[in-house]
N, C-alpha and C positions, 0 to 999 in steps of 0.2 A: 550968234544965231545958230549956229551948228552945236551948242551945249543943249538950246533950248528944243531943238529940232530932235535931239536922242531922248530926250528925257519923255517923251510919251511912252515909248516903248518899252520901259525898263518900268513904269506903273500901271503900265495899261495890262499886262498878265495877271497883275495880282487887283487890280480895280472892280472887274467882272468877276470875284471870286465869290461873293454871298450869292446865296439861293437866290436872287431877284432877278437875274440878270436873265433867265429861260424866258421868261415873262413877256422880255421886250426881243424877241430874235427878229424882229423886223427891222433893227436899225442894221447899216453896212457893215457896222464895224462885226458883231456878233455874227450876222449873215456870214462872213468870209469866217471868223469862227466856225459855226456849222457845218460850214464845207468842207472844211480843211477835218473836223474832230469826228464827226457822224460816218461816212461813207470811208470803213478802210482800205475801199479798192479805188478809189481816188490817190489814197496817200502816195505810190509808186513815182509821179511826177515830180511832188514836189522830195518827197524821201532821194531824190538821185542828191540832190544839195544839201537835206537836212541832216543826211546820218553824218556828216562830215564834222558838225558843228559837235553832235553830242561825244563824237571821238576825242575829237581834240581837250575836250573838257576832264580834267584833275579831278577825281572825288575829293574831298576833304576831309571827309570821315564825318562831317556833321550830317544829317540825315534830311535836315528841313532845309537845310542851303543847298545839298545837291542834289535833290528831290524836285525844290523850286525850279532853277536853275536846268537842270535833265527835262523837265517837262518846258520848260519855257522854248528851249532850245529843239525839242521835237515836235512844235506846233499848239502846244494847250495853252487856250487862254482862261481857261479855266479847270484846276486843279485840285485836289483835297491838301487840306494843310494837314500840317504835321504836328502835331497837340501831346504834349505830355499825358498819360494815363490818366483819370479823375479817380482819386483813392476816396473811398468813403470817411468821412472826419467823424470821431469819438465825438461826440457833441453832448452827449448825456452825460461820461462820467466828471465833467470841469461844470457841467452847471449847477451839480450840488453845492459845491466851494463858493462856487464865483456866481451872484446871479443879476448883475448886471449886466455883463457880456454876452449874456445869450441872446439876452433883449436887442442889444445893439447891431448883433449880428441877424438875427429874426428882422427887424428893419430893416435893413440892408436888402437881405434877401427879398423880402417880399415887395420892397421896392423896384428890386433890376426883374420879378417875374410877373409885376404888374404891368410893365411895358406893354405899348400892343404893338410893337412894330416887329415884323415879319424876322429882321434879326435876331432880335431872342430867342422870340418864341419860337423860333423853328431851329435854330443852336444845335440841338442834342442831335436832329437826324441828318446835319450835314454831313454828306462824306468827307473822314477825316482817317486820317493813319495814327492810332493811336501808341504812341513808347513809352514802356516803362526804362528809368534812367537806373543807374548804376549810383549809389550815393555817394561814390568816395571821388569820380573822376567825372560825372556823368554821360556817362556813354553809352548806347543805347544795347540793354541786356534782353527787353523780346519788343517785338512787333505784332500789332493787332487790326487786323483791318476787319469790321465788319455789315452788313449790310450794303455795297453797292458793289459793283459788276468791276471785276478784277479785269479787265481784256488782256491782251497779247501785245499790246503796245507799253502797257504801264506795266508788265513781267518785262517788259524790254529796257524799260528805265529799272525796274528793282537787280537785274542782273549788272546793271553800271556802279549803284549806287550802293546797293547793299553787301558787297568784298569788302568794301573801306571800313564795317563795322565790326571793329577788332572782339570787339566782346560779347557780340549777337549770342543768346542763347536760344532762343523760341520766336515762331513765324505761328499768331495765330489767324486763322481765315474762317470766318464767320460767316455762312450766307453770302460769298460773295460772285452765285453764276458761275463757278467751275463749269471745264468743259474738258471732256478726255485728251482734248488738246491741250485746254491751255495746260491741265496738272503735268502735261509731259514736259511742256517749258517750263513750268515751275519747279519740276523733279533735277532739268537740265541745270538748274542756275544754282539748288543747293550747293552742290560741288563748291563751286567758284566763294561760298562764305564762307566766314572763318570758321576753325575746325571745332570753337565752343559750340555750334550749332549743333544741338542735341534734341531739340521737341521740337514736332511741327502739330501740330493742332488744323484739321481739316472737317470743321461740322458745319450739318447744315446745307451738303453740297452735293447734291445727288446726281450722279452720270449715268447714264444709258449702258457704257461696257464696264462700269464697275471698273477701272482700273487702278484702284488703290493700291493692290499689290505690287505694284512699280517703285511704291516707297519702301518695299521692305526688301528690294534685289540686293544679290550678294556681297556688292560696295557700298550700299548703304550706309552711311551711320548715324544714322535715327537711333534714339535710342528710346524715347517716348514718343508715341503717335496715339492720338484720338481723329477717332471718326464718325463718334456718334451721328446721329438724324440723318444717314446718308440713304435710308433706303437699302441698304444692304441685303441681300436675301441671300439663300441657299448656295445659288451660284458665283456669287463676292464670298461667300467666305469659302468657298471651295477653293478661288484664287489664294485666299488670302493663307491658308489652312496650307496648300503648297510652297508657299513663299516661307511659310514656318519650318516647313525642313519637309522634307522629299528622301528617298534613298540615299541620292548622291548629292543634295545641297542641303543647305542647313543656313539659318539665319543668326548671327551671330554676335547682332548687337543691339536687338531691340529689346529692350527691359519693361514695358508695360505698353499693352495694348487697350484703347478704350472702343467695345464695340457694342456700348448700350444707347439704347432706342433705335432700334433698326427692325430688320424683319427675317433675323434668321432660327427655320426652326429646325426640328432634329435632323433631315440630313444637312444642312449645316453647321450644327453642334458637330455630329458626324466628321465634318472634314476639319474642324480646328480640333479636335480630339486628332484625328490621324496626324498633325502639324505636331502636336506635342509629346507624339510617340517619339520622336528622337530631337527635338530642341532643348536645348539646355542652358539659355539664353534668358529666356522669359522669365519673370518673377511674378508679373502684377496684369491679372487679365478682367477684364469685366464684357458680362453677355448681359447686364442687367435692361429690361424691360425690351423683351424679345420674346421669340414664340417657341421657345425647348421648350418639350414634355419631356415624358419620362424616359422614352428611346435615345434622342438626345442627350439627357442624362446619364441613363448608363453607361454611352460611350463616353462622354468627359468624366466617369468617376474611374471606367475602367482603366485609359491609361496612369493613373496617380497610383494604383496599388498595381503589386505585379500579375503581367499581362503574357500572354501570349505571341512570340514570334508568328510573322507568318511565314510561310513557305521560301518565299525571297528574299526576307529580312535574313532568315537563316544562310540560303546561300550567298549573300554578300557579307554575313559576319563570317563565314569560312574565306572566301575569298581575301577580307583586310585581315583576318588572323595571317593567312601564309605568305600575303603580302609585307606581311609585319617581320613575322619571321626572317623572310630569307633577306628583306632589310637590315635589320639584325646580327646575322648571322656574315653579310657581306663586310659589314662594319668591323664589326672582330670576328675574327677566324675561329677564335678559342672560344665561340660562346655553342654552348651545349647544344646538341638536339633541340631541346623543348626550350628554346629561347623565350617563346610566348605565352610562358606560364603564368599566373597572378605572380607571383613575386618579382619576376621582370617585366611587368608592365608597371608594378608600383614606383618600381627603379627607373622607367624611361617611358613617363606619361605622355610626354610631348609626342614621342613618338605615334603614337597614334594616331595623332590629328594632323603629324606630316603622311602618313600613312594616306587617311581619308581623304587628303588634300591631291595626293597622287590617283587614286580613283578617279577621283574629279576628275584630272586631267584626261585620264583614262576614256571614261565614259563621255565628258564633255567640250573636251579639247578646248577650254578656257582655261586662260592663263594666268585668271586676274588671283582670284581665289589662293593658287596656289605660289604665286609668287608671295603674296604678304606669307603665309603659314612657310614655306621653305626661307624664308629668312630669318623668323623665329626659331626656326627648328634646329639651324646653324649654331644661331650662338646662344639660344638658351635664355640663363638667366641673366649673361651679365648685357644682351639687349637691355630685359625688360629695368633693369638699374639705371641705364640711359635714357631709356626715356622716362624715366620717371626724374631725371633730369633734366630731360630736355623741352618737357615743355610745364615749365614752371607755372609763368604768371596766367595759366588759364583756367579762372574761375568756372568750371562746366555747371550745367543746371541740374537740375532734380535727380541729382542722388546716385548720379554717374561719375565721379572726380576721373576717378583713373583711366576709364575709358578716351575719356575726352584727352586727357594727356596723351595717351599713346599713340590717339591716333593721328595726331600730326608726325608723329617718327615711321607712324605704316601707311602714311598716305590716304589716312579715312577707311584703311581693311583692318577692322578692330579684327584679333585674333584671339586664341583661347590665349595663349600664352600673354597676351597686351592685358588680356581681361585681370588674370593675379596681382595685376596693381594696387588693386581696390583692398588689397586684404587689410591692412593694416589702418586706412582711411576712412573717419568717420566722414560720411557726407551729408550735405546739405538737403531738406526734401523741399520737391517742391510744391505747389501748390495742388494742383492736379491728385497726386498718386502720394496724397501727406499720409494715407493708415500706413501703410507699410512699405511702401521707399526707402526709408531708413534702416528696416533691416533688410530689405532686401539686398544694397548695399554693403551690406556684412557678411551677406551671401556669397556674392559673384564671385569671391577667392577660390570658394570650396565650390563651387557648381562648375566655375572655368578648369578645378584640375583634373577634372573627370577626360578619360579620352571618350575617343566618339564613341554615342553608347551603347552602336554596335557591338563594341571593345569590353562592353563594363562586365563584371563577372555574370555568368548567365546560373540558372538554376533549370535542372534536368530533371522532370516529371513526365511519369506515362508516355516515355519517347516523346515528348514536346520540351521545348525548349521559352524559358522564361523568364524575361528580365525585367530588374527592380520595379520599374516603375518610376515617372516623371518624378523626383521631389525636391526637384529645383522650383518648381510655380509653388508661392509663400501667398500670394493674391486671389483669390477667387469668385467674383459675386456675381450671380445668380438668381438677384432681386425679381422679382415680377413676371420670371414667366409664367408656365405651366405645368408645372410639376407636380407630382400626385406622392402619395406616400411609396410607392415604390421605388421611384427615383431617388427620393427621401432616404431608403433603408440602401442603396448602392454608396450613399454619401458617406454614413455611418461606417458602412464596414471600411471606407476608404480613412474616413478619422481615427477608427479604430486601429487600422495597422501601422497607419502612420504615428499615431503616438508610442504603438511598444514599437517602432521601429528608432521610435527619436531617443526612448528609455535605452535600449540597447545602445546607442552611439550617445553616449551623453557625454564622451570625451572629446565629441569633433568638434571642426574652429567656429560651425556657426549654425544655426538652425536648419533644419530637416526637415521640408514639407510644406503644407499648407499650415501658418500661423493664420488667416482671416478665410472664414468661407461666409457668404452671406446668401439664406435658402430664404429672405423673409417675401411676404408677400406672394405662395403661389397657392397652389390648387389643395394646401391640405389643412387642418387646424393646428396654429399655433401650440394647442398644449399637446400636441400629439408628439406619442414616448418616445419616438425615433427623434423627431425635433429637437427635444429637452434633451436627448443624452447626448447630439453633437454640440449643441451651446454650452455642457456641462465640460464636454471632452474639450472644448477649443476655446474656452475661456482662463484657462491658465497658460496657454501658446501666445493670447493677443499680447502685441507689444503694448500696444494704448493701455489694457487694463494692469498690466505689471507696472507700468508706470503710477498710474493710479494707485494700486496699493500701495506702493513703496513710498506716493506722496504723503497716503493716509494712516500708516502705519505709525509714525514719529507723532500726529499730531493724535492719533488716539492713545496715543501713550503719556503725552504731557497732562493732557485731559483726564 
């Protein structure tokens, strides 16, 4: 009696699981459902006994067992299940070959979608948690949840259940009712995943204080983020613009930002042009269908070619010079006067970024920052050999390898010195950021050995002072604002120096600048001269199209 008497309870959470169940909430059993799942200022009562239950409970590492199981045990009697990803199937190119099996599958199908009953047909908009698997071990490599309402109690079951997934690389969130609160719980619970977690994907989720820039703080290690449809305006990218580097912070491990279909127009171009005056991180940025004119343009073409200091940038590149210096000079006794010449900065590059690391402290008496960079700075290179040892079997996502390894040996404070992993490493691209992820990837050696770029050599005109210019961003589109031919001719001169800038360095380890800019779709005509001569100029940079000839080269030769 007492087998038969448990056995409801252990089917009855997954019983009430299809859509049909809302339908009938006048029976008891659903009634005390409703009570217990709707009203979360109810929960405190019965939560004195239930958080006890979800503690005591082992993840496993499978996702659908302890997902089930976490929510059963916090009161849901009704759940989204856990579904493998649905990949679209080739179906056209096997029915030239074979054309009975189309047929038999075409029946099939049209069979399970002539059904009328409410569970089919209603299938696709159930809420589900959708994973894509791992092929070799299956183990869950991203998560996609989209369209229904993410709350603060099911963030409470993902911080239980999602540490246990050794290989998680991406959290995508679709539409799913963010709220300035919950992304802070959600910001709270990255930490606690494994340290493959490199993209988070946020669209479609628009908040009142814009706080998106909480994903890109100085522990972060995001290293891909989209946020398109979020509604963004002027003053989000102003956060977000500061979170890209400030005087005395700098963001240090995000490699592509997605901020199209939003609504930022040039004083927000404005403030992500002032982010990219000193980050040297970014490779891969999109503003595509947004409202930059030509004002806004200016400012994002200015900082790519060289720019103008201002007044404070100057007096804190004197400040980390003599603070460089007399570092230097404490170090060894015997080092000359002008210790912080260019050729002793070429010889002790790290030094720079323990330098700026010490500012930090300076100015903002945080300690996080400069503990990972002061441990670097100690031992140099033969850290970065260690860990490039030590964290082997972590496959990382989109086109970050080396990041993702080091940063389990810095504790998720990717530093410049972690970043020179990558030199040597072809990596993987991912889906998202496929035009140039892969070289940008080739990039991060040579853009992480640069010191801060307060540091980097400056050029001295007209009593102003003037340096190089971003040409660390290889990414730039641009699609669909507002831009007129003037904006147009600031882009040009920008491709223009940058290509005799890349002609001149054509012995360094990796590309130089912007390889993709995309201007299509704004305020000017297509055949217009400026247009044609940046497509002319930056069509022998794209990787895609190198790749293309070099396809087409061997076969128009056989031919």
């Amino acid at each position: 009696m007492s087998g038969e008497a448990s056995a409801p309870p252990a089917t009855s959470p997954r019983a009430p699981r299809p859509g049909i169940q809302k339908s009938s909430g006048a029976v008891t059993k659903k009634g005390d459902r409703g009570a217990k799942e709707k009203p979360a200022t109810v929960l405190p009562p019965v939560g004195e006994e239930e958080p006890k239950n979800p503690e005591e409970y082992q993840c496993t590492g499978i996702l659908e067992v302890d997902f089930a199981e976490l929510c059963t045990r916090w009161g849901y009697t009704d759940f989204p299940k856990v579904v493998t990803r649905p990949r679209p199937q080739p179906t056209f190119a096997p029915s030239a070959s074979t054309s009975e099996k189309p047929t038999v599958d075409d029946q099939r199908l049209s069979g399970s979608c002539s059904l009328n009953s409410l569970e089919s047909k209603y299938v696709f908009f159930r809420p589900t948690i959708q994973v894509e698997l791992e092929p070799e071990d299956k183990s869950v490599k991203e998560i996609y949840i989209r369209g229904w309402k993410v709350e603060e109690r099911i963030l409470g079951i993902f911080s239980k259940c999602l540490p246990s997934l050794s290989q998680l690389q991406a959290i995508n969130l679709w539409k799913v009712g963010l709220t300035d609160k919950t992304l802070t719980t959600f910001i709270a619970l990255l930490p606690l995943c494994s340290s493959t977690l490199r993209k988070v994907s946020l669209e479609g989720n628009p908040l009142p204080e814009q706080s998106y820039h909480k994903l890109m703080a100085a522990d972060s290690t995001i290293a891909h983020l989209s946020l398109r449809n979020n509604n963004i305006d002027d003053h989000g990218a102003q956060l977000l613009g500061q979170a890209l580097s400030t005087l005395h912070s700098c963001n240090r491990t995000l490699v592509s930002l997605n901020l199209g279909f939003n609504h930022i127009g040039d004083e927000g171009a404005g403030y992500i042009a002032d982010g990219l005056r000193l980050n040297r991180s970014l490779l891969w940025l999109s503003l595509a269908h947004n409202r930059i004119q030509d004002k806004g343009a200016l400012k994002l073409a200015e900082v790519l070619r060289p720019f103008e200091l201002t007044h404070i940038e100057v007096v804190e590149r004197r400040r980390l010079l003599l603070e460089k210096g007399s570092q230097e000079r404490s170090r060894s006794p015997s080092t000359s006067r002008h210790g912080d010449s260019k050729t002793e900065r070429d010889k002790n590059q790290l030094m720079g970024v323990s330098s700026f690391a010490l500012v930090e402290k300076d100015k903002t008496q945080t300690v996080k920052t400069p503990k990972g960079l002061g441990k670097k700075k100690e031992k140099s290179g033969e850290v970065v050999k260690k860990e490039e040892k030590s964290g082997p079997g972590q496959s990382p996502t989109q086109g970050t390898p080396k990041k993702e390894d080091s940063a389990k040996a810095g504790k998720g404070k990717v530093t410049i010195p972690e970043q020179k992993l990558s030199k040597g490493k072809g990596a993987k691209t991912g889906s998202k950021e496929k035009r140039s992820i892969l070289m940008e990837s080739e990039l991060v050696g040579e853009a992480t050995e640069m010191v801060n770029p307060l540091l980097e050599p400056v050029e001295h005109r007209d009593g102003k002072v003037f340096m190089p210019g971003n040409k660390v961003l290889l990414h730039l589109n641009l699609l669909r604002n507002r831009i007129t031919e003037v904006g147009l001719e600031a882009f040009l001169t920008v491709v223009q120096y940058q290509a005799q800038f890349a002609k001149s360095k054509s012995a360094s380890k990796g590309p130089v600048g912007l390889l993709w800019l995309s201007l299509a779709k704004n305020c000017f005509s297509p055949q217009c001269p400026a247009y044609a001569m940046i497509q002319e100029l930056m069509l022998p940079r794209d990787p895609i199209s190198k790749c293309r000839h070099k396809e087409e080269e061997p076969v128009a030769s056989s031919t």
